[in-house]
C-alpha positions in Angstrom: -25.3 27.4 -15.9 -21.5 27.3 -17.2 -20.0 28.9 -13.9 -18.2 27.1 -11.7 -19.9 26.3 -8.8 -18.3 26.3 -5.0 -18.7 22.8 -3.7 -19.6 23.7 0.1 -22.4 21.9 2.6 -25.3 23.8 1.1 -24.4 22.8 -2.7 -23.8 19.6 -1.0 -27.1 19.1 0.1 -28.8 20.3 -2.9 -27.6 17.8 -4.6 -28.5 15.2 -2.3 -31.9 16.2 -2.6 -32.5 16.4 -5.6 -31.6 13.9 -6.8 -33.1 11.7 -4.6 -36.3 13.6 -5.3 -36.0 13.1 -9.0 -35.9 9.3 -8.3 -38.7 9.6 -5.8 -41.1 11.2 -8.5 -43.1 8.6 -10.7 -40.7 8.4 -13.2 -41.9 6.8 -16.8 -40.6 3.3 -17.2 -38.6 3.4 -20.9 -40.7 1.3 -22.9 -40.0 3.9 -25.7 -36.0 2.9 -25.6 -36.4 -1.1 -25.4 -37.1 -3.5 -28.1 -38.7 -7.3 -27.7 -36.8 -10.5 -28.1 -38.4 -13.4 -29.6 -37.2 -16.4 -28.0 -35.4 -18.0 -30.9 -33.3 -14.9 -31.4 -32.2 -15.1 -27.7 -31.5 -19.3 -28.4 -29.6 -18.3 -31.4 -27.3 -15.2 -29.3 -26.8 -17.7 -26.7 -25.1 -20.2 -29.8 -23.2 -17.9 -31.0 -21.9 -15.9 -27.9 -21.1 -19.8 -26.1 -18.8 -20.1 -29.5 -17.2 -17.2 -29.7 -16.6 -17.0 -25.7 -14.9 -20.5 -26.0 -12.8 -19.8 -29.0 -11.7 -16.9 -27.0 -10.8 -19.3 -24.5 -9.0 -21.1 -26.5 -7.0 -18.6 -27.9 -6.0 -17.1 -24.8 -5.0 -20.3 -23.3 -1.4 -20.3 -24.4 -0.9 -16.4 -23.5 -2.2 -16.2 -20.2 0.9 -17.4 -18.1 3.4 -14.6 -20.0 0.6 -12.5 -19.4 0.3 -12.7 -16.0 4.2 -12.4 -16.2 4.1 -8.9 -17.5 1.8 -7.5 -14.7 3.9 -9.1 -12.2 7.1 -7.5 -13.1 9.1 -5.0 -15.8 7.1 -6.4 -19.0 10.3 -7.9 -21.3 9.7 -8.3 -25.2 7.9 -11.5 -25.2 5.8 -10.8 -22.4 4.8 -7.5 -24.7 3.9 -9.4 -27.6 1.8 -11.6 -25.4 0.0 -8.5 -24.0 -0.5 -7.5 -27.7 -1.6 -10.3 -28.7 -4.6 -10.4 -25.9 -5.7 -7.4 -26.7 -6.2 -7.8 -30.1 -8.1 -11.4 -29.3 -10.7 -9.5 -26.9 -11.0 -7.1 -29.5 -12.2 -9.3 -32.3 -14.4 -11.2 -29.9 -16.4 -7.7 -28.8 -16.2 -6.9 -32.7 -17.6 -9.5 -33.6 -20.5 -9.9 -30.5 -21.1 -6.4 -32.0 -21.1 -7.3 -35.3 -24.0 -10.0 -34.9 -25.5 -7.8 -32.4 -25.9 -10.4 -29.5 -25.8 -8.0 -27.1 -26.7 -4.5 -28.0 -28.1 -3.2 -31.3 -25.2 -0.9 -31.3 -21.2 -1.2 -31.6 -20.7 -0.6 -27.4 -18.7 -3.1 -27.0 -16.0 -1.8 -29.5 -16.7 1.7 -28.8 -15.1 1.2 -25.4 -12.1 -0.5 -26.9 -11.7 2.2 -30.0 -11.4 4.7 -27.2 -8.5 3.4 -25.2 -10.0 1.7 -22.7 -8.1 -1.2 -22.7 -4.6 0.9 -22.8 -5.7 2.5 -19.9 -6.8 -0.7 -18.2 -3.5 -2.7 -18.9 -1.4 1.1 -17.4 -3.1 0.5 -14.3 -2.4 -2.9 -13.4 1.1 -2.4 -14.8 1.3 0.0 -12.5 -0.5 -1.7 -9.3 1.4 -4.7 -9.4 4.7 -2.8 -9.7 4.1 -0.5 -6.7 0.9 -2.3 -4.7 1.4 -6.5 -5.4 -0.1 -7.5 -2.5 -3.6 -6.3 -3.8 -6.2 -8.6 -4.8 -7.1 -8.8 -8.0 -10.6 -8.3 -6.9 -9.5 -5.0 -5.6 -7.7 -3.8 -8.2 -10.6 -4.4 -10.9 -12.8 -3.1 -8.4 -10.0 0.3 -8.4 -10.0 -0.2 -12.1 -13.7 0.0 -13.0 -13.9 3.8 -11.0 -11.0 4.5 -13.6 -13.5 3.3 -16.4 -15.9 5.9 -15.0 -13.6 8.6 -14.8 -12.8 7.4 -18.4 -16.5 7.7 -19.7 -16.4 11.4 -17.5 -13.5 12.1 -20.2 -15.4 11.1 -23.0 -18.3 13.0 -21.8 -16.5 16.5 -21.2 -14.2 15.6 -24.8 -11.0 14.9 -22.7 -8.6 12.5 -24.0 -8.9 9.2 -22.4 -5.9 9.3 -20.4 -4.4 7.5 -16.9 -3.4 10.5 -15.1 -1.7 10.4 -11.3 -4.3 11.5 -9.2 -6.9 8.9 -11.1 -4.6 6.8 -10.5 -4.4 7.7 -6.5 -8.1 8.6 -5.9 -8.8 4.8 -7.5 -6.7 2.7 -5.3 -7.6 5.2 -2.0 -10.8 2.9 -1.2 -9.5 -0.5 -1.9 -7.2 0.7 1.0 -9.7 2.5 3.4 -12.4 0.1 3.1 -10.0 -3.0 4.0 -9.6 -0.8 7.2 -12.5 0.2 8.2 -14.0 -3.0 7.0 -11.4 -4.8 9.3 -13.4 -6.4 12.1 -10.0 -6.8 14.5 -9.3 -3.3 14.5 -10.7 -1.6 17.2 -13.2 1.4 17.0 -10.6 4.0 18.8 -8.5 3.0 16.1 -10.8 3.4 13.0 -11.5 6.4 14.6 -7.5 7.4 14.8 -7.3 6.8 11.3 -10.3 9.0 10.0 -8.7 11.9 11.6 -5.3 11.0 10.2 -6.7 10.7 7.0 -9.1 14.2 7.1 -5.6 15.8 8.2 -3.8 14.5 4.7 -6.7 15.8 2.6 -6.0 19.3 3.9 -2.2 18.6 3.7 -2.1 19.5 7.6 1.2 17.1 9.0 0.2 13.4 9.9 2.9 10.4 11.3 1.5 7.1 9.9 1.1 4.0 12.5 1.5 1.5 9.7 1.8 0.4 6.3 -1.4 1.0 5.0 -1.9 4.3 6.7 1.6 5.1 4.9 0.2 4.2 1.9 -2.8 6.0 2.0 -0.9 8.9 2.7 1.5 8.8 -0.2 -1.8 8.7 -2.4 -3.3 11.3 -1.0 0.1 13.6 -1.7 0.1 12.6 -5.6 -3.7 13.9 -5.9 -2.3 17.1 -3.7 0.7 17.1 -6.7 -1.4 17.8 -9.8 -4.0 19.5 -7.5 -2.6 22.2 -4.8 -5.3 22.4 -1.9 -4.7 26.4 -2.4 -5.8 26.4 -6.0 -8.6 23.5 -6.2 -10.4 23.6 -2.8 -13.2 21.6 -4.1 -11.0 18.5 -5.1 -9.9 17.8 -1.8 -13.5 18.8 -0.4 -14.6 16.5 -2.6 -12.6 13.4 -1.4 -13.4 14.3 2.5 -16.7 14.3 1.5 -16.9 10.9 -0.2 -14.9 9.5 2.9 -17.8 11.0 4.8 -20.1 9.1 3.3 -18.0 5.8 3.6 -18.1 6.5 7.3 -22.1 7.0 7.1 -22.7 4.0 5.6 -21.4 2.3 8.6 -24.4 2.4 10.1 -25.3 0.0 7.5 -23.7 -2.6 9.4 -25.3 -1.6 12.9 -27.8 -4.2 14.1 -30.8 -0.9 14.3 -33.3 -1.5 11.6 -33.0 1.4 9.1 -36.1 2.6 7.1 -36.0 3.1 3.5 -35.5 7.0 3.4 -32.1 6.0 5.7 -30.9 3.9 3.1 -31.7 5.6 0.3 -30.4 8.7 1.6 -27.1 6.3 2.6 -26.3 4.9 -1.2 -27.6 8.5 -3.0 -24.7 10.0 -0.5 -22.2 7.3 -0.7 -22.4 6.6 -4.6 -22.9 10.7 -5.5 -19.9 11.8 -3.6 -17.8 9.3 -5.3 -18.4 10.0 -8.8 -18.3 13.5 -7.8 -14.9 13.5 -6.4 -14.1 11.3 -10.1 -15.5 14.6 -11.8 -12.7 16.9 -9.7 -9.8 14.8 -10.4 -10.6 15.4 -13.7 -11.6 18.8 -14.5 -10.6 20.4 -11.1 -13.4 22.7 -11.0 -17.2 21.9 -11.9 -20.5 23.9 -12.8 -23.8 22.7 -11.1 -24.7 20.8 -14.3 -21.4 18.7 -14.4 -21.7 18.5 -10.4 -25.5 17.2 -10.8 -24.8 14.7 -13.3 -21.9 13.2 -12.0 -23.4 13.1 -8.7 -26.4 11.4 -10.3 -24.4 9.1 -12.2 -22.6 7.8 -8.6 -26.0 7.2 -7.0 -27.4 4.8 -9.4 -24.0 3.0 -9.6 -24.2 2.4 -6.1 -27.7 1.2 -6.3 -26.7 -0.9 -9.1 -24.1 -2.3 -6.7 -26.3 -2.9 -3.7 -28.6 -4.7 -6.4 -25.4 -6.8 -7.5 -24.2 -7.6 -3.9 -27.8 -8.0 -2.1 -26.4 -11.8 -1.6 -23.2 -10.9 0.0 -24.9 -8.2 1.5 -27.4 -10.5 3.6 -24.5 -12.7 4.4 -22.6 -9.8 6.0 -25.9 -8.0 7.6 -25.5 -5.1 5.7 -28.5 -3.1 5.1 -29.9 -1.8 1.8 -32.6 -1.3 0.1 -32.9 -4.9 -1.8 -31.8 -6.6 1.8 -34.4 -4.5 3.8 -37.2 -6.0 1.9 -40.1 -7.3 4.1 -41.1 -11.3 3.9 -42.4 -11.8 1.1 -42.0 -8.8 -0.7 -40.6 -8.5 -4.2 -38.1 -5.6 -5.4 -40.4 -5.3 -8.8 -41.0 -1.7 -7.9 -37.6 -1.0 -6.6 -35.9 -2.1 -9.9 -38.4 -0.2 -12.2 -37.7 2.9 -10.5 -33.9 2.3 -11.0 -34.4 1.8 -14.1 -36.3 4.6 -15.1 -34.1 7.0 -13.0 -30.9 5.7 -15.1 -32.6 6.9 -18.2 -34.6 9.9 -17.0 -30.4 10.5 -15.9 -29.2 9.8 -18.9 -31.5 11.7 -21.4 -29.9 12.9 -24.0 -30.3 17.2 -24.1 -29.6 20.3 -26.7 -26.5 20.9 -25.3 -25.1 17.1 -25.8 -22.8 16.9 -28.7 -22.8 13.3 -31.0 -20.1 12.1 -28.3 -21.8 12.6 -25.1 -25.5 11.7 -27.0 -23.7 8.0 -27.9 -22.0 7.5 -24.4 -25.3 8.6 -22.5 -26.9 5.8 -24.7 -24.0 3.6 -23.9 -24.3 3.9 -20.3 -28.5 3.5 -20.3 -27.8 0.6 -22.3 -24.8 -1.3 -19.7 -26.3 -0.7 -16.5 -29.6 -2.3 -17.9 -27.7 -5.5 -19.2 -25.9 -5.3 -15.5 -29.5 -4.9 -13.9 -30.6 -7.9 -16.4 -27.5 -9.7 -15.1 -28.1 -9.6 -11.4 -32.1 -10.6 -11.6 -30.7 -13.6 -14.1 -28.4 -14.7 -10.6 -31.1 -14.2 -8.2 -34.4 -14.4 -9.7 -36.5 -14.6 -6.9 -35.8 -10.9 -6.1 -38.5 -10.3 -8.4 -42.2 -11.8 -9.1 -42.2 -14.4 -12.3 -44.7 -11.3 -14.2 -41.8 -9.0 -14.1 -39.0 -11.7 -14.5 -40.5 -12.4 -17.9 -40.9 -8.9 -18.9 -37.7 -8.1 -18.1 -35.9 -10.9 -20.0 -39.0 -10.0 -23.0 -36.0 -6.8 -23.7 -32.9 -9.5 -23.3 -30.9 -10.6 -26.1 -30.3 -13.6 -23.9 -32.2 -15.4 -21.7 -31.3 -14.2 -17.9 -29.9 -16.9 -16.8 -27.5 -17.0 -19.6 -25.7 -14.1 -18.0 -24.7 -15.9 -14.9 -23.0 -18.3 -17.2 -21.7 -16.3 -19.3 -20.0 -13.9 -15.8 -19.0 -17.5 -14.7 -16.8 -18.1 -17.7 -15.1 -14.6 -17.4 -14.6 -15.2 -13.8 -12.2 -18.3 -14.7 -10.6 -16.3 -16.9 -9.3 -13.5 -14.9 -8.5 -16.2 -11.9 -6.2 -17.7 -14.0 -4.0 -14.3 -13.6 -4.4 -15.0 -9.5 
């Protein structure tokens, strides 16, 4: 099991199905891993989380124009201490959320932090805004939460928690290519064009770029080629060309055929594996089956967590996926159970985990429910009232506290627009 393990079509494909096969199979729902919430307790989180978020607030208030300063331009002395100073704000907010364990029963929260998240998070929009300013922010938190994951992929394999080049470039790749692709005025021919172009740079064959974007795509795809020569790690540029593989695939989301289920789940188990997987090359290079299979399960309930998340925008948009496919009427009770027990069936803890990976396994199981939690709390009727109430029962807040509480953020992080 601790060879590495050629990534080719028929490793491919194995993991395709089986993973989807292992989220197929009547999976236990985790009643063993959550705990009941009286509704008092949630009341009283609610308090005390509203309190703490607005001192924050408050707090923040005066730093968040130098701030937004220093990830505008070459961060001056003042603009350092301001960054300093933020940090060690959000700190003592999460430490003390964690502290009176209004969220999770366990220090998460700070455990992030304590690891260097946040060092890595303020490198990377240091470093967007210096070379990529006209990005969104949207888009480069969006970049920056697959450097999280490649983060947590550290902490699982004992890595230092680093910001290394080709995270860096692998990260901002998709911001890029989905903007393109995405772009209804560009014509198919085009789109077409530019897969090509792009397949040539993964294999470092020569390509001219038509544009800026293409240029810059290009340039990203030559700093992951940098720390990773196509001659010595085949599988980390195979790995890219696959996840741009599926991003093509999912296309069809978009077409105005009626997918059935099995399409769609194959869709996000591809799309969502393949990109974690190519997070797991760029940082170890080469993989065994067991890193490959976890990683690739790890991406494929992301994404489904993300279709859950955007089933809104996704309806809006005609995009097709499993909790916008639903018939009339029907509820996504079933759906989200199965997610759910798929995450922890994923994330159970085995012999071979040491105390780091047991905690982060834990960590994650314990996240993507909250961000399940979260997403039913914006849209309840996605589910029937029995399961709505079940599923808040295991809250420390009431669901509908989490919109509010995402709302408040969000006004935050505009303010750096």
């Amino acid at each position: 099991m601790n060879e590495k393990t050629s990534l080719n079509k028929m490793t491919t494909d194995r993991l395709l199905e089986e993973s989807i096969s292992i989220y197929s199979d009547s999976l236990p729902f985790p009643y063993d891993r959550l705990v009941k919430v009286p509704l008092w307790k949630k009341m009283w989180n609610e308090k005390r989380l509203e309190k703490i978020i607005n001192s924050l607030i408050n707090d923040l208030e005066p730093y968040m124009p130098l701030l937004k300063e220093s990830y505008q331009s070459e961060v001056n002395a003042k603009e350092s201490e301001a960054v300093t100073k933020v940090k060690e704000l959000i700190y003592n907010a999460l430490k003390l959320i964690d502290e009176k364990q209004l969220l999770f029963d366990r220090p998460f929260l700070t455990y992030f932090m304590s690891q260097g998240y946040m060092d890595v998070a303020e490198a990377f929009i240091q470093r967007v805004n210096s070379e990529d300013p006209e990005l969104k922010n949207e888009e480069v938190f969006q970049a920056l939460r697959n450097i999280w994951i490649m983060n947590s992929l550290q902490l699982l394999w004992d890595q230092k928690i680093t910001l290394t080049s080709p995270m860096y470039a692998y990260s901002l790749l998709y911001p890029y290519t989905d903007n393109l692709l995405d772009n209804s005025e560009i014509r198919l021919s085009d789109k077409e064009a530019f897969n090509d172009g792009l397949r040539q740079s993964l294999k470092q064959l020569p390509i001219h770029s038509t544009n800026k974007t293409e240029a810059r795509i290009y340039d990203l795809v030559k700093m992951i080629h940098t720390d990773f020569p196509i001659e010595d790690y085949p599988d980390v540029c195979e790995s890219i060309i696959l996840i741009h593989k599926a991003q093509i695939e999912s296309m069809k989301q978009h077409t105005p055929l009626s997918l059935s289920r099995n399409d769609l789940l194959r869709i996000s188990f591809f799309k969502g594996g393949t990109s974690v997987l190519a997070d797991a090359y760029l940082i170890k290079g080469k993989l065994t089956y067991e890193e490959m299979f976890f990683s690739f399960q790890y991406g494929a309930f992301l994404q489904l967590l993300d279709d859950l998340q955007d089933k809104a925008e996704d309806e809006r948009e005609s995009s097709q996926t499993l909790f916008t496919n639903l018939k009339t009427g029907e509820k996504a009770d079933s759906e989200i159970r199965r997610v759910i027990a798929y995450i922890h069936s994923v994330n159970t803890i085995s012999a071979s985990d040491n105390s780091n990976s047991s905690l982060l396994k834990e960590v994650i199981s314990q996240c993507t429910l909250l961000m399940i939690m979260e997403a039913v709390g914006k849209q309840p009727s996605i589910i029937s009232d029995t399961f709505y109430k079940e599923l808040e029962s295991y809250s420390k807040v009431r669901l509908s506290f989490y919109k509010h509480l995402n709302e408040k953020i969000k006004e935050q992080l505009d303010v750096l627009d």
